[in-house]
VOGU-3710 file (C-alpha; in Angstrom, 3 decimals, decimal comma):
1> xxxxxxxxxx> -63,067/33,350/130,069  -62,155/34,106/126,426  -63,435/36,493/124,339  -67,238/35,481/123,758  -67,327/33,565/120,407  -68,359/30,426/119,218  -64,832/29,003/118,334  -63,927/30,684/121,846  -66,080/28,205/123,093  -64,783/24,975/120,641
11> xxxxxxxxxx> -61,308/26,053/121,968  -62,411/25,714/125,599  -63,944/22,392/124,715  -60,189/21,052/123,179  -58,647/21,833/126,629  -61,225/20,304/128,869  -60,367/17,429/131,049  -63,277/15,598/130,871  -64,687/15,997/127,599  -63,333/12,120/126,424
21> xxxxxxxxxx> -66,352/11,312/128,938  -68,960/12,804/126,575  -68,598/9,823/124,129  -69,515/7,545/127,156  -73,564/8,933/125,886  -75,517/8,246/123,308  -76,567/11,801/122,248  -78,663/12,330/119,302  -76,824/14,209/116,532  -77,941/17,780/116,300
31> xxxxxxxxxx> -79,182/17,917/119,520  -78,267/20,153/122,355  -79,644/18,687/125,053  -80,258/20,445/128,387  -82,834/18,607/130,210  -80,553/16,017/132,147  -81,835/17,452/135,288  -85,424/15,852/134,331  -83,933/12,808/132,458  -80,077/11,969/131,547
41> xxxxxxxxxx> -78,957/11,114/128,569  -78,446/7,537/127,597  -74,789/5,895/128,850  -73,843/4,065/126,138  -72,915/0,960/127,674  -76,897/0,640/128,828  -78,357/-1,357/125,511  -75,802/-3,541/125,838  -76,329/-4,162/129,705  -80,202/-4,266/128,929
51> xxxxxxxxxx> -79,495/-6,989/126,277  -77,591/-8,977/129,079  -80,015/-8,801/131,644  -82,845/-10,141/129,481  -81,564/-12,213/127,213  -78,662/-13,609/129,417  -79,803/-13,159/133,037  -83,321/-13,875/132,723  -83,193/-15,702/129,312  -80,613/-18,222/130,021
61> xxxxxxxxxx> -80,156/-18,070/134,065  -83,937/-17,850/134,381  -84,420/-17,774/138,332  -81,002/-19,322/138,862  -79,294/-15,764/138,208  -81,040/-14,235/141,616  -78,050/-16,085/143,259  -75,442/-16,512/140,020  -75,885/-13,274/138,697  -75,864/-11,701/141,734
71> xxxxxxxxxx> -79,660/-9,995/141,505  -80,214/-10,528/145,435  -77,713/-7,698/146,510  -77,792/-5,469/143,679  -79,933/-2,673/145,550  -77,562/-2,851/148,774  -74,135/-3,056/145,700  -75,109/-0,523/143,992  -76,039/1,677/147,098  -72,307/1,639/148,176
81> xxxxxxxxxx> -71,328/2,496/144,470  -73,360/5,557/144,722  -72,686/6,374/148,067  -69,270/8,572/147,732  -71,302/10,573/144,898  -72,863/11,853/148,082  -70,460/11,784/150,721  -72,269/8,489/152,385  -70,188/5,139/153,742  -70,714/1,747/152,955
91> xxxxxxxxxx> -73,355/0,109/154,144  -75,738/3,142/154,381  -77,169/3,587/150,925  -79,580/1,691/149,433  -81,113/1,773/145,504  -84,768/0,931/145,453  -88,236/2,503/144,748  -88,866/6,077/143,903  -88,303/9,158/146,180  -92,551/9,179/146,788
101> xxxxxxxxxx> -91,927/5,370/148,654  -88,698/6,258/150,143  -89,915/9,945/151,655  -92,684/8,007/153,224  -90,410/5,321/154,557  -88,018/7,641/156,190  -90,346/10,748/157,326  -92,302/7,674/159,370  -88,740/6,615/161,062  -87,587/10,375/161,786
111> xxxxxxxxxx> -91,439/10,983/163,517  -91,318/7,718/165,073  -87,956/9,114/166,896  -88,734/12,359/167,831  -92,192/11,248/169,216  -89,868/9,155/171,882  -88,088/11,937/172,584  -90,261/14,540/172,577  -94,030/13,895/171,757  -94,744/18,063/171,346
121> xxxxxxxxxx> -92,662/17,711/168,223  -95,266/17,092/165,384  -94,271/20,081/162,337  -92,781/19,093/159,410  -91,223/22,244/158,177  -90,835/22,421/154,403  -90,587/25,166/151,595  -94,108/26,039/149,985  -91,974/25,587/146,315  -90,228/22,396/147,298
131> xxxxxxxxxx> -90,858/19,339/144,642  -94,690/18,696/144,729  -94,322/15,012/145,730  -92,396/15,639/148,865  -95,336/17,812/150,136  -97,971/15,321/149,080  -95,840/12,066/150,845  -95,945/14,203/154,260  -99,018/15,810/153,927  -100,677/12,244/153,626
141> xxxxxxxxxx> -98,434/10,514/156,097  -99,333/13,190/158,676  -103,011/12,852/157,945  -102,303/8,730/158,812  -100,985/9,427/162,149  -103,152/12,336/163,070  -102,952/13,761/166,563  -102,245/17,513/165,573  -99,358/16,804/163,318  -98,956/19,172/160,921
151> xxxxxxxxxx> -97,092/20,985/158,322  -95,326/24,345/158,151  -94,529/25,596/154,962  -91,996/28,668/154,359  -92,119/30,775/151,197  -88,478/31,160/150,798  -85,382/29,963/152,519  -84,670/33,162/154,466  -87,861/32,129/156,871  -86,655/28,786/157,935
161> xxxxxxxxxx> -84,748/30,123/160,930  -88,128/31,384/162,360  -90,391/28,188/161,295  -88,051/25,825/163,111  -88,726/25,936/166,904  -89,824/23,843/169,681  -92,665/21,715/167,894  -90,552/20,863/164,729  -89,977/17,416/164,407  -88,430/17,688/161,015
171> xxxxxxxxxx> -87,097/20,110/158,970  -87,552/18,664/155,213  -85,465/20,748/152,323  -84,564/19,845/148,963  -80,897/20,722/148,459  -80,646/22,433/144,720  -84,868/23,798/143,619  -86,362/22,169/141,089  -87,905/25,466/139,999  -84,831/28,008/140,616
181> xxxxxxxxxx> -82,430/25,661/140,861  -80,959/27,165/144,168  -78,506/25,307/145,923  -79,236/25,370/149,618  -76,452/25,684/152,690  -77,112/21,882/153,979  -74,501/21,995/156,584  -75,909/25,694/158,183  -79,638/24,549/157,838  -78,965/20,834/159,527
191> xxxxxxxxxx> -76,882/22,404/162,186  -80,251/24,722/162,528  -82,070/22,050/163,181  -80,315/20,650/165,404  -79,865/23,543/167,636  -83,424/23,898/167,769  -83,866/20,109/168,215  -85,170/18,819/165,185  -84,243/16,149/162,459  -82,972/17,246/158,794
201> xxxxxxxxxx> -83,946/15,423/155,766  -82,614/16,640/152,624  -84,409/15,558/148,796  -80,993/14,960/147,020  -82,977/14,755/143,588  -81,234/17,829/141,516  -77,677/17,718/143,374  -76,533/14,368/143,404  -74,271/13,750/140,563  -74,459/17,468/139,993
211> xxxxxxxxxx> -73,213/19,464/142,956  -70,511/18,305/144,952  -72,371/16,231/148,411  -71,409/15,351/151,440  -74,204/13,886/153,913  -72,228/12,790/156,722  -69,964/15,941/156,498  -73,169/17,769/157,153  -74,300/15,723/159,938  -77,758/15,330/158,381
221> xxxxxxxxxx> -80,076/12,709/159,095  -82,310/11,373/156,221  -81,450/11,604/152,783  -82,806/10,730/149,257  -82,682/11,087/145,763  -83,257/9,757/142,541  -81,196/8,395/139,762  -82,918/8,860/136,859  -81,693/13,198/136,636  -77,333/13,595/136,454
231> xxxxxxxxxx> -77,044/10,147/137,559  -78,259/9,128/133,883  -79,766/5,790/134,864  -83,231/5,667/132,644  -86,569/6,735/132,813  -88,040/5,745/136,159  -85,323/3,942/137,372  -85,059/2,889/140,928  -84,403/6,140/143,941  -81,818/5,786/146,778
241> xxxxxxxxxx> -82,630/6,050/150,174  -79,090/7,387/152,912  -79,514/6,149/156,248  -76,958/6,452/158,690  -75,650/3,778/161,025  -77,665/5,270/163,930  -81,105/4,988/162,401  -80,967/1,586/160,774  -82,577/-0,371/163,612  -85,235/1,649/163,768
251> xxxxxxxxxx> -88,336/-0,132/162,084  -89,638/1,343/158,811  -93,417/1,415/158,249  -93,193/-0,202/154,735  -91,300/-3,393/155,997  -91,644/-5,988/153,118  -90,104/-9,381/152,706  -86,997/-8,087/151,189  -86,081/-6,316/154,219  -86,450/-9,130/156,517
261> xxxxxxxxxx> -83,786/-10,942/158,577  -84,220/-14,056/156,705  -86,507/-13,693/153,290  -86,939/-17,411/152,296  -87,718/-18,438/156,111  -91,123/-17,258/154,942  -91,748/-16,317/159,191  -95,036/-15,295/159,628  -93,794/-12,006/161,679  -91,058/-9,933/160,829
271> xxxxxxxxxx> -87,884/-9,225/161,802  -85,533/-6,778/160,501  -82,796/-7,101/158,623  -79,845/-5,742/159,972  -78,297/-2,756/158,054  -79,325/-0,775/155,220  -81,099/-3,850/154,013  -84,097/-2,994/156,498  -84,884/-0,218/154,139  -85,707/-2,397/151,332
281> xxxxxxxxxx> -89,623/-3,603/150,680  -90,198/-6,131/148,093  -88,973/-7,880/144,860  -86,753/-5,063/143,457  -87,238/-4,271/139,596  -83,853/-5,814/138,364  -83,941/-4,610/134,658  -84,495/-1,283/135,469  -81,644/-1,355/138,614  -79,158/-2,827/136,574
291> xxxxxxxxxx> -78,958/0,638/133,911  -78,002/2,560/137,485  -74,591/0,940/137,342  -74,288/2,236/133,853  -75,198/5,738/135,277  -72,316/5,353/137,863  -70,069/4,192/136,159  -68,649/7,156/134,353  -68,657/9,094/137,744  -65,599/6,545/138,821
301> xxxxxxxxxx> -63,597/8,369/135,888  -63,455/11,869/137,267  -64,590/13,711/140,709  -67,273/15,959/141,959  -64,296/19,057/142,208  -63,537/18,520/138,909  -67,600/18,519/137,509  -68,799/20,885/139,703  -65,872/23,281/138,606  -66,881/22,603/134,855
311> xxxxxxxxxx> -70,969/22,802/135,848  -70,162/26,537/137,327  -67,967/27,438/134,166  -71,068/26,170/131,555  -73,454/28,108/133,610  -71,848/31,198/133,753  -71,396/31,021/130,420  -74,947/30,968/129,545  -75,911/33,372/131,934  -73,539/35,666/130,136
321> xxxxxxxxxx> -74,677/34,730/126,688  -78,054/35,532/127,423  -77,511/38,521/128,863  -75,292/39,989/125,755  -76,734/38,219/122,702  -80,594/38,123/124,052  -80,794/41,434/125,525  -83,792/43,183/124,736  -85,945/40,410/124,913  -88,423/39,924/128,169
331> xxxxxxxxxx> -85,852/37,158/130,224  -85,767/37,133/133,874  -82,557/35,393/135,348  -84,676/33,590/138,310  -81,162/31,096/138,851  -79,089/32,993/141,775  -75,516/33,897/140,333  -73,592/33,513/143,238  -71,975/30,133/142,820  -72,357/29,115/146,288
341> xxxxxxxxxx> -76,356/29,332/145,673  -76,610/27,938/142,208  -76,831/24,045/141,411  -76,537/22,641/137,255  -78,885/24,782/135,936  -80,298/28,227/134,612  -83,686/28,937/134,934  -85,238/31,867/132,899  -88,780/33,344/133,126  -90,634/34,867/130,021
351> xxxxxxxxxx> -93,953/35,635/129,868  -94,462/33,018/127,120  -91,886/30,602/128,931  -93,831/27,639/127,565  -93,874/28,464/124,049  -90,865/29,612/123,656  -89,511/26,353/125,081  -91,724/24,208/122,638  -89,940/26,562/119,918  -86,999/25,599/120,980
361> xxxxxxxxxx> -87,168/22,096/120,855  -88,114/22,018/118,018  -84,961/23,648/116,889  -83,222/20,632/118,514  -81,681/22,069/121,996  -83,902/20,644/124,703  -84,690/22,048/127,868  -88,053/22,200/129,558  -90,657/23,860/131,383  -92,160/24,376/134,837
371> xxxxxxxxxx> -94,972/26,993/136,149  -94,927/29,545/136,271  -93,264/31,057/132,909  -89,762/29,092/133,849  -87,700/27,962/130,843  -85,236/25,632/133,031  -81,640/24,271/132,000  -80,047/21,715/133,081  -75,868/21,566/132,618  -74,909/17,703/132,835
381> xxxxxxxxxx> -70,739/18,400/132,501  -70,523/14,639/131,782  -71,512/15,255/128,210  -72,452/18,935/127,744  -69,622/21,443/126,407  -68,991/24,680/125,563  -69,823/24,868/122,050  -73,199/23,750/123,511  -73,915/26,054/125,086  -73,036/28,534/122,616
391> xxxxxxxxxx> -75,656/26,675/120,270  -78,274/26,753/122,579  -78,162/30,159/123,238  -77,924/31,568/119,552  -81,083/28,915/119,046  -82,691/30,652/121,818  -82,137/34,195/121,181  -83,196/33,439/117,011  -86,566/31,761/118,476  -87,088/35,304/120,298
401> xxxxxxxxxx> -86,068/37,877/117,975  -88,399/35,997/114,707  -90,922/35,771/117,158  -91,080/31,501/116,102  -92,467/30,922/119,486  -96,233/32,818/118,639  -97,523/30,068/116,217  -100,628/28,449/117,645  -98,740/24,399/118,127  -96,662/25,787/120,874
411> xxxxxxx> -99,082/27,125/122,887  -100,778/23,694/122,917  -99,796/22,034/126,457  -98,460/18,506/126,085  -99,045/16,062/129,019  -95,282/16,418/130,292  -93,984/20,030/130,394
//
């Protein structure tokens, strides 16, 4: 790394590879943004695609353009689009629903297999800080099906060796924190599970489209994610669901018309479709699915070596910044350093983490918040750079040393953190 320096920093940006990508998004001008692991940036190519959909799709085709515009299989095309982003095959990703809908639909098939084979299994094993929803799905499913299944939560990864035993079903993980943003060992942990006899599902959320993944490589089991983080695709939009060749005959407990055998037969009963199309439910939200492609499109112009490599470089970088130009100040790195444990992002704890990151904001570099006193980062190296990240740190450390963060409007708590 050069010298530290801002035009250090605008040199690095001249000689990176991938920086042409960064006019693929709509960024605001004067704004550093740093939250793509909550929300990506716009692609610009998804007005445009919007416009299509609705006024061309839907406005022209009307109902004709499930067939002509190829609507019907978007959620099984665009699965196979996404899968190398994770190291997944054809035919075993699907886009649909949210990670709440698809956690429920794929915790019920991994139970529903282990109860053949063993019927003692019945723990969940999960991390007490793992993403809020994922808890909530399995703690309700499990109250459903009753019969002393339970969950086992872990307060840090270093325990899951001596949660998993003999009545584990499933071991559920989230592969990079939401929180910390530690990346987790997936192939060591599945392989623990496995040894021990249990299934691995892995939440996919912060590392696809961030951190190099590779599913199958693992050996895992379950996986899903959403879109909506690094994949860029718009608020809300549609979650993936990875199921491998060996579970897709299994019967899912959400089985709607879409994943039927044969939709417009309109059969009273159902019967499966075969494939990856099982996991699909109903009428699939086709405005909203069509922006993934936008999301995944730019991914087809570089690799996961050559991101990742850039995501580790940006990160350091900050972490170094913050060290040297905020030093003084009351930051905790809470982000481990070793690369091999760290996803996209920095988190930092202050004692007035949440209005110091309302100060900042307002001073146009975006990040956001999460309890308790976590100022998180998020490094999308699709469209971040170096000069960046020198901006956002010089914003940050000018926010700490005048003290802009103790005015009585940022310590008001907005609805979204």
């Amino acid at each position: 790394m050069p010298a530290l320096s801002r035009s250090a920093c605008v040199a690095l940006d001249a000689s990176d590879p991938i920086r042409h990508l960064r006019d693929e998004f709509a960024l605001p001008e004067g704004i550093v943004y740093l939250d793509g692991n909550s929300l990506g940036a716009r692609p610009r190519a998804a007005a445009a695609r919007a416009a299509q959909v609705v006024e061309v799709e839907w406005g022209r085709g009307l109902i004709r353009s499930w067939n002509d515009a190829g609507w019907w299989e978007l959620s099984v095309r665009l699965g196979d689009k996404l899968a190398p982003l994770i190291g997944a095959g054809p035919g075993e990703v699907v886009v649909t629903d949210n990670i709440s809908v698809n956690l429920y639909k794929l915790l019920s098939v991994a139970l529903a297999v282990q109860a053949e084979r063993d019927p003692a299994r019945r723990v969940v094993v999960s991390e007490r800080r793992n993403f809020p929803t994922d808890l909530y799905i399995v703690e309700g499913l499990l109250r459903q099906l009753g019969g002393g299944y339970a969950l086992r939560l872990v307060d840090s990864p270093d325990e899951i060796a001596e949660a998993v035993g003999a009545d584990t079903a499933v071991l559920l993980l989230t592969q990079v924190n939401y929180r910390t943003g530690e990346l987790l060992d997936m192939p060591s942990l599945t392989a623990l599970a496995h040894e021990r006899g249990a299934l691995a599902i892995w939440d996919l959320a912060h590392s696809a489209g961030a951190v190099p993944v590779d599913v199958r490589g693992a050996d895992a089991d379950f996986a899903l994610g959403c879109t909506y983080k690094f994949l860029n695709a718009g608020p809300g939009a549609p979650a993936f669901a990875w199921v491998p060749a060996r579970f897709q005959d299994r019967p899912q407990p959400l089985s709607g018309w879409w994943g039927h055998a044969a939709p417009f037969a309109m059969e009273p009963a159902f019967r499966g479709a075969p494939g990856i199309r099982r996991f699909l439910t109903g009428t699939q939200p086709i405005v909203s699915l069509a922006l993934v492609e936008c999301g995944l499109d730019p991914f087809l112009r570089t690799d996961m070596a050559t991101l990742r490599a850039k995501s580790l470089a940006l990160t350091d970088l900050f972490i170094q910044l913050v060290e040297e130009r905020c030093a003084g100040h009351p930051l905790t790195l809470v982000t481990p350093r070793e690369h091999a444990r760290r996803g996209s992002q920095v988190s930092l704890e202050h004692p007035e983490g949440y209005a110091v990151m309302r100060a900042l904001v307002e001073r146009g570099v975006i990040g956001d918040y999460r309890e308790p006193r976590i100022l998180r980062f998020g490094f999308t190296p699709l469209y971040l750079g170096f000069a960046d990240t020198w901006d956002a740190v010089e914003a940050l450390r000018d926010v700490l040393e005048a003290r802009a963060w103790d005015a009585p409007r940022f310590r008001e708590r907005a609805a979204v953190t």
